[in-house]
C-alpha positions, 0 to 999 in steps of 0.5 A: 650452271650445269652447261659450265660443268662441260664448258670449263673441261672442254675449253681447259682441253682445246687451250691445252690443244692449242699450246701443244701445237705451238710446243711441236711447232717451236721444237720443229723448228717452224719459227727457224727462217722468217727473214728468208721467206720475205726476201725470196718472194722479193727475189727475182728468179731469172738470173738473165736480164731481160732484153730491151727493145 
């Protein structure tokens, strides 16, 4: 019984951690674009086409 007395804090600390990573990252604006990183690795990035033989 005596390890939950360092269990519960530490877990209570590395959760509030975790949420405070996740506040930065929402007010950092992380989460802005999704759809444009999916389309630019479909993307191609020559604008020339290529030669056919």
């Amino acid at each position: 019984m005596n390890v939950l007395v360092i269990l519960i804090p530490v877990s209570l600390v590395l959760g509030a951690l975790g949420l405070a990573a996740f506040l930065w990252s929402l007010r950092a604006n992380q989460y802005e674009d999704l759809e444009g990183d999916a389309w630019r690795i479909l993307s191609e990035d020559d604008k020339t086409p290529p030669d056919k033989p």
